[in-house]
C-alpha positions in Angstrom: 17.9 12.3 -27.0 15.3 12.2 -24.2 12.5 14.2 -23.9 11.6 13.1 -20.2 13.4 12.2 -17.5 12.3 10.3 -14.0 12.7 7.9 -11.7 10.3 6.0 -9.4 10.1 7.2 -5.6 7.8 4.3 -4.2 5.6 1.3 -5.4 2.7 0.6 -4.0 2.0 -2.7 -2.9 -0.4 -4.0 -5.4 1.4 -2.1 -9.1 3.0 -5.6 -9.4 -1.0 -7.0 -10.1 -0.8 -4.7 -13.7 1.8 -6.7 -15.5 -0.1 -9.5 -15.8 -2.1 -7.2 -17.6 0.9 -5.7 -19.6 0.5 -2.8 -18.1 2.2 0.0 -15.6 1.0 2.5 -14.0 2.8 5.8 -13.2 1.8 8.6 -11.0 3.2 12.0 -9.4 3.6 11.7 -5.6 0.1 13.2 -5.3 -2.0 10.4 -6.8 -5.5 10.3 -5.2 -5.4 7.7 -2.1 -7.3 5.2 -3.9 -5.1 4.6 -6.6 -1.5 4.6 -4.8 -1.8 1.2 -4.1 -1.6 -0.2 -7.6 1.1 2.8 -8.9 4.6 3.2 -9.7 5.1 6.7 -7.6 7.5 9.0 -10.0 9.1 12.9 -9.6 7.1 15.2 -11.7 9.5 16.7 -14.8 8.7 18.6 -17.7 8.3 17.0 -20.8 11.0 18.4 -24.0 9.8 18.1 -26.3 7.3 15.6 -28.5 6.6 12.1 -27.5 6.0 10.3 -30.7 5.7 6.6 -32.2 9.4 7.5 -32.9 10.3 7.6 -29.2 12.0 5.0 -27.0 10.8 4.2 -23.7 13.4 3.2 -21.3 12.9 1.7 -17.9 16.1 0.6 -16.3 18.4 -1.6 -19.0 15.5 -2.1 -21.1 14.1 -0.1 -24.0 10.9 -0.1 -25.7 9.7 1.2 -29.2 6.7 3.1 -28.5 4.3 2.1 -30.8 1.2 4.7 -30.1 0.3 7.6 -27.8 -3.3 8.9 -26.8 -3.6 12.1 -27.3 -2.9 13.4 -23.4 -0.7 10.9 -22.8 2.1 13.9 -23.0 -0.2 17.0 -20.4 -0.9 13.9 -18.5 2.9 13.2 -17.6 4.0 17.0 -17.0 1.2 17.9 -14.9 0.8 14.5 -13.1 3.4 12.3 -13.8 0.3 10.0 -14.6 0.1 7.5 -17.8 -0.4 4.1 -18.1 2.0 2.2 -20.2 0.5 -0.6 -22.6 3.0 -3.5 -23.3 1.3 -4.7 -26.1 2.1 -3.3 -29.3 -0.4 -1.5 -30.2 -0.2 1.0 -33.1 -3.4 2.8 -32.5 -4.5 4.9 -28.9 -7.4 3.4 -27.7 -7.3 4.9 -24.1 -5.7 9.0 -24.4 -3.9 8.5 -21.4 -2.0 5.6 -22.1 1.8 4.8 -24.1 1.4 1.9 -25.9 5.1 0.1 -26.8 6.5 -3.2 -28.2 5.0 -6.8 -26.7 8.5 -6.9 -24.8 9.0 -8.1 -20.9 8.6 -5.7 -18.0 11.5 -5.4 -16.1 11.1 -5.6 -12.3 10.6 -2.2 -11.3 11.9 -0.5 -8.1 12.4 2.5 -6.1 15.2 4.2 -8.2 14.5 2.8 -11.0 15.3 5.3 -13.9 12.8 5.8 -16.9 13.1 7.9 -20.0 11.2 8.6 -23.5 
């Protein structure tokens, strides 16, 4: 069962950049001007319940064990739709606002695109 719900309203040109990082960035429709560029815009939804290293991240077809969360990784996504996700496999939070899951391709990412934990 899900506890959030979304899907991506607009990319900004340079969110691509990030994967070569292993990383994604998502943001509520309001992210400040000078960080639209490099985000993956998303609707705002409240999170039900607990986002744990039990959770599954979904993006599209493909799912992803989560494997740590920083500690405002959850107040960060209801009030802003903001976290960064961490493709690495991490199973300690170094950053609080970033979901860390399994070492696993990111999918291509687009406007529609459907993500759930």
């Amino acid at each position: 069962m899900s506890v959030f719900e979304t899907e991506i309203i607009a990319v900004g040109p340079e969110a691509e950049l990030f994967k070569d990082e292993k990383m994604v960035i998502l943001f509520g429709k309001d992210a400040p001007d000078a960080l639209k560029d490099y985000c993956y815009s998303i609707k705002i939804n409240s999170v039900e319940g607990s986002i744990t290293i039990d959770s599954t991240l979904t993006m599209g077809d493909t799912s992803y064990e989560v494997t740590a969360v920083g500690e405002v990784v959850q107040k960060n996504l209801e009030d802003l739709g903001h976290i960064t996700i961490k493709f690495d496999g991490s199973t300690s939070a170094e950053l609080p606002g970033t979901l860390y899951v399994e070492e696993k391709e990111i999918p291509e990412l687009t406007i529609g695109t459907h993500i759930s934990i």
